[in-house]
C-alpha positions in Angstrom: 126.4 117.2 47.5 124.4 120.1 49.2 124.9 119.9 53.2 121.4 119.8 54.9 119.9 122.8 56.3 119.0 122.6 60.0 116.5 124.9 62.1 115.6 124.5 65.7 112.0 125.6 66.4 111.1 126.9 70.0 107.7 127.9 70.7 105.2 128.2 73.8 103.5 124.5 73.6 100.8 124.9 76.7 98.9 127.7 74.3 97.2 125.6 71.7 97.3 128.2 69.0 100.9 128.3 69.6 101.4 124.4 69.1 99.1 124.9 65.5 101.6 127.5 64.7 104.4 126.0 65.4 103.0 122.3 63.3 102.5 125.1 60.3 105.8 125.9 60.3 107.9 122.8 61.0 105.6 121.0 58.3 106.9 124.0 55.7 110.7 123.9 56.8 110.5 120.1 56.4 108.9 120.2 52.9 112.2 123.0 51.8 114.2 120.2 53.1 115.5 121.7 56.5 116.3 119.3 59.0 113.7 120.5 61.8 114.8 120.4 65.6 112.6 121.0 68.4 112.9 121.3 72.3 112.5 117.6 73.6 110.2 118.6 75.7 108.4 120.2 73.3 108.0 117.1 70.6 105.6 115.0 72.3 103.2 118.1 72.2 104.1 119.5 68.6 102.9 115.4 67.5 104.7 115.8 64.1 106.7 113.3 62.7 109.9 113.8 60.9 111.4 116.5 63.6 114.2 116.0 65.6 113.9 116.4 69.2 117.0 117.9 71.1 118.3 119.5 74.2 120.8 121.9 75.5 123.1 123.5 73.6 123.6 121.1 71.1 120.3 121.7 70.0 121.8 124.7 68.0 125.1 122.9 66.4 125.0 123.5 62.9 121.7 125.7 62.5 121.1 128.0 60.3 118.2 130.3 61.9 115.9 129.8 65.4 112.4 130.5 65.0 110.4 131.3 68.4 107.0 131.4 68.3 105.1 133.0 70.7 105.6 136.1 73.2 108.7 138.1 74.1 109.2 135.4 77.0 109.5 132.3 74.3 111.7 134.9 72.1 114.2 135.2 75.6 113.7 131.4 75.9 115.2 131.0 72.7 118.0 133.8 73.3 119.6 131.8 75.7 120.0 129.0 73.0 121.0 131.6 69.9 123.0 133.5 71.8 126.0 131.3 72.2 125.8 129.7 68.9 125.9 132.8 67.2 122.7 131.6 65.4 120.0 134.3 64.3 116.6 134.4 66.0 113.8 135.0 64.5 110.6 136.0 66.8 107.2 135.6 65.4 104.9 137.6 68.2 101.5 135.3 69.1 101.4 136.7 72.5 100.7 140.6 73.7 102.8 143.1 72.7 106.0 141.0 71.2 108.1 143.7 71.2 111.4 141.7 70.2 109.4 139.8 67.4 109.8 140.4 63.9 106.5 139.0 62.5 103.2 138.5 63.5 100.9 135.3 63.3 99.5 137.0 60.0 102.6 137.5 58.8 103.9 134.2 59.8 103.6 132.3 56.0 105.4 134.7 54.6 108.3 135.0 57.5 108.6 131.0 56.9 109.2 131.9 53.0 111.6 134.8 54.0 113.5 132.8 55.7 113.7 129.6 53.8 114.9 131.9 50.7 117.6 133.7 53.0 116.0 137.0 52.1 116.6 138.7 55.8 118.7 140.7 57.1 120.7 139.8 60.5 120.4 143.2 63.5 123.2 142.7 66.8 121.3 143.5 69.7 124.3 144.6 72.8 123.5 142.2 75.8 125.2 142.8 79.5 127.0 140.2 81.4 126.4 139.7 85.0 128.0 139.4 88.3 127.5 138.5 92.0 130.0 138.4 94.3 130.6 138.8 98.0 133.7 139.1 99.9 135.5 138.3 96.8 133.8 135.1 96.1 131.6 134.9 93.2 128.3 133.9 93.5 126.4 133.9 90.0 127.4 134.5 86.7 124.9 135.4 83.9 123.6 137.6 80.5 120.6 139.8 79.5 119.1 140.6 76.8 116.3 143.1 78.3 117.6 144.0 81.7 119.3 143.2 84.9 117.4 143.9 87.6 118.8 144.1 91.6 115.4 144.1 93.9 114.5 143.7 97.7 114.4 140.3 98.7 111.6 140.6 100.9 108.8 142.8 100.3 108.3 144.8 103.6 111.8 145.6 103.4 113.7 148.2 101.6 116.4 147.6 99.7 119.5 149.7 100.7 121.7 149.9 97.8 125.1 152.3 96.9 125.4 153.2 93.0 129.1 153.2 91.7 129.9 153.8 87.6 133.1 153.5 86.1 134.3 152.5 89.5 133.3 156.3 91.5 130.1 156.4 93.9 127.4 158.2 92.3 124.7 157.5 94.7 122.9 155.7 97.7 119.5 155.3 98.7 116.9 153.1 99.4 114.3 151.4 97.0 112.3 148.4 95.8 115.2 147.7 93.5 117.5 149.3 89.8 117.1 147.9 86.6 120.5 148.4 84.5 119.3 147.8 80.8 120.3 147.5 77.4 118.5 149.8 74.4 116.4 146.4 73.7 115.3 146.3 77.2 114.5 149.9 77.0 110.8 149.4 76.2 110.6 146.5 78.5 110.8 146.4 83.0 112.9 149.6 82.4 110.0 151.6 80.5 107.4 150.3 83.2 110.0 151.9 85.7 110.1 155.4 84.3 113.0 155.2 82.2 113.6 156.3 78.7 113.0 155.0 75.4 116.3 154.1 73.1 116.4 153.5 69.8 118.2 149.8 69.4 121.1 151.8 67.3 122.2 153.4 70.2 124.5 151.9 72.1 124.3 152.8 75.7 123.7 151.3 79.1 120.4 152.3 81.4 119.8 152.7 85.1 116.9 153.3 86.4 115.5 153.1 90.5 112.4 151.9 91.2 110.6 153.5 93.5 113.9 155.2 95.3 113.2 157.4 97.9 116.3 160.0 97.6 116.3 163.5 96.2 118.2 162.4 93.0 116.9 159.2 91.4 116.6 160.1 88.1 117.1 157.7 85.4 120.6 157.6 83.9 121.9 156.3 80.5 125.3 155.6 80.5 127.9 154.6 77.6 128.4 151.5 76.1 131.5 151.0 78.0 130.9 152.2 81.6 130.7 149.4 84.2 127.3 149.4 86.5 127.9 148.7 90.4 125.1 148.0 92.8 126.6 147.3 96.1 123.7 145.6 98.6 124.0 147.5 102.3 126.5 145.0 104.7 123.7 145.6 107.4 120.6 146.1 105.3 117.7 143.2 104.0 118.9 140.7 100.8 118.6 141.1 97.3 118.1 139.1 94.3 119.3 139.4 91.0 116.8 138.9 87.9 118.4 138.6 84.6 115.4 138.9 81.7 112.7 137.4 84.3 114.6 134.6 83.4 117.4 133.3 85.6 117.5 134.8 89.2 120.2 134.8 92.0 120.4 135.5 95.6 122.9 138.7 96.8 123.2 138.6 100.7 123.9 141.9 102.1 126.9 143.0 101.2 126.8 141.3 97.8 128.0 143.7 94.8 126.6 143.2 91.9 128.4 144.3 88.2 126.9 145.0 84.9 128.6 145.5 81.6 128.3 145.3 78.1 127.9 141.5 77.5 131.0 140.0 75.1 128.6 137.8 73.0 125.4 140.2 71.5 121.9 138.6 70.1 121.9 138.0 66.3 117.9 139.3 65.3 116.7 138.6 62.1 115.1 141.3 60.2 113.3 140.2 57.3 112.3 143.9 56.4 113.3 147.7 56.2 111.1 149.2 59.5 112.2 152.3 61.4 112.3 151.5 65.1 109.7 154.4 65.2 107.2 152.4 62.7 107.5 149.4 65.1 107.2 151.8 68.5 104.1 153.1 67.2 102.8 149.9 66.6 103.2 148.4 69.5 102.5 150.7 71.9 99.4 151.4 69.9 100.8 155.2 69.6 97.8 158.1 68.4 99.4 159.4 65.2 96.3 159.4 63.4 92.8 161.5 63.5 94.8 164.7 65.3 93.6 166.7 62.2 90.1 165.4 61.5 89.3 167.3 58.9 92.2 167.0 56.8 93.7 170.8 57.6 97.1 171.3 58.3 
């Protein structure tokens, strides 16, 4: 006897189109016979029968893919549920940009029939873990995808912050906060922040200031390995800690915060061959076209 097939469908309910979208696909997974889960509170808005609502982390026990629908915040949404489980996620962009989705809502028939038929491919995208401590007591634990951030606290206050990697000071200044990214976060908070673009394939960590005011503040992209310190002033204002605009923590003064490669990646599904280029171009709208009008090399 064939075991069922089981997908968990996360998707941005309070848009309407969204909800449509996501009634689309549930109603086609259901007809392949996939067992279809759903956020609980998700179901009473999705109003289709035969889907299975669930929550927590069970929610991804036994699934074969996660499909988010929506922008690159219901794609992190659904990380934090993929992620553990090993599961691949599948992002189908009907917000802005999307940056982390695969498909678009045109494309969205054909992702569903991609993915049904198993014809995809499955990308690791390197994640960091997180820290806080003070004094030697830990604070806050967490994971990114994109980025974690360190900012001021209060916002007429500057945040006094000391830089360490691999353990040795590098720096110290003051600033609104640092972002220390992944290569996926790259086009994300950190891009918006000055720092570079990197290609997914590259494995490295980023740290870039924002808005330090010190002689050296240049952005810095560090290897996969290195370990990423940002130790809050003793006698300076708080900080919090933002992990993917997602989860944040307090970090009194004093607090250090620590950044590393994250043990457990993000399993993307790619359902076709696209340079990271191609997709760069895309979304950032990029003018490669009309330089030469008239044709002339």
């Amino acid at each position: 006897m064939t075991e069922a097939r089981a997908a968990l469908l996360v998707t941005h309910t309070g848009r309407r189109a969204s909800t449509l979208h996501a009634r689309t696909v549930a109603a086609d997974l259901l007809d392949a016979g996939f067992e279809v889960r759903v956020i609980a509170d998700e179901a009473v808005d999705l109003g289709l029968p035969g889907v299975l609502p669930v929550a927590g982390l069970a929610a991804v026990a036994g699934v074969e893919i996660v499909f988010a629908l929506g922008g690159d915040g219901t794609l992190l949404r659904a990380a934090e549920l993929a992620r553990p489980a090993k599961v691949p996620l599948l992002g189908i962009n009907l917000g802005k940009v999307g940056f982390l989705a695969e498909a678009e809502a045109e494309d969205l028939d054909a992702a569903v029939r991609h993915a049904i038929a198993g014809e995809y491919t499955v990308d690791e995208r390197l994640t960091v873990d997180v820290t806080v401590e003070l004094a030697g007591t830990i604070l806050a634990e967490s994971w990114a995808l994109n980025e974690a951030s360190v900012e001021k606290g209060a916002r007429e206050k500057m945040l006094e912050v000391r830089l360490d990697v691999d353990g040795r000071p590098l720096s110290r200044y003051g600033c609104d906060g640092v972002v220390c990214a992944t290569p996926t976060g790259s086009t994300a908070y950190a891009f918006s922040a000055g720092g570079p673009v990197v290609w997914p394939e590259v494995e490295a960590l980023l740290l870039v200031p924002i808005s330090a005011h010190a002689l050296f503040s240049r952005p810095l992209v560090t290897a996969p390995s290195s370990t990423i310190t940002v130790t809050v002033d003793p006698h300076a204002a708080p900080a919090v800690v933002n992990c993917d605009g997602r989860r944040v923590y307090e970090a009194p003064p004093g607090s250090r915060i620590t950044v590393r490669r994250g043990e457990l990646p993000v399993r993307v599904v790619r359902l076709r061959p696209q340079t990271f280029t191609e997709r760069l171009v895309a979304k950032f709208g990029l003018p490669v076209a009309g330089w030469r009008a008239n044709g002339k090399a």
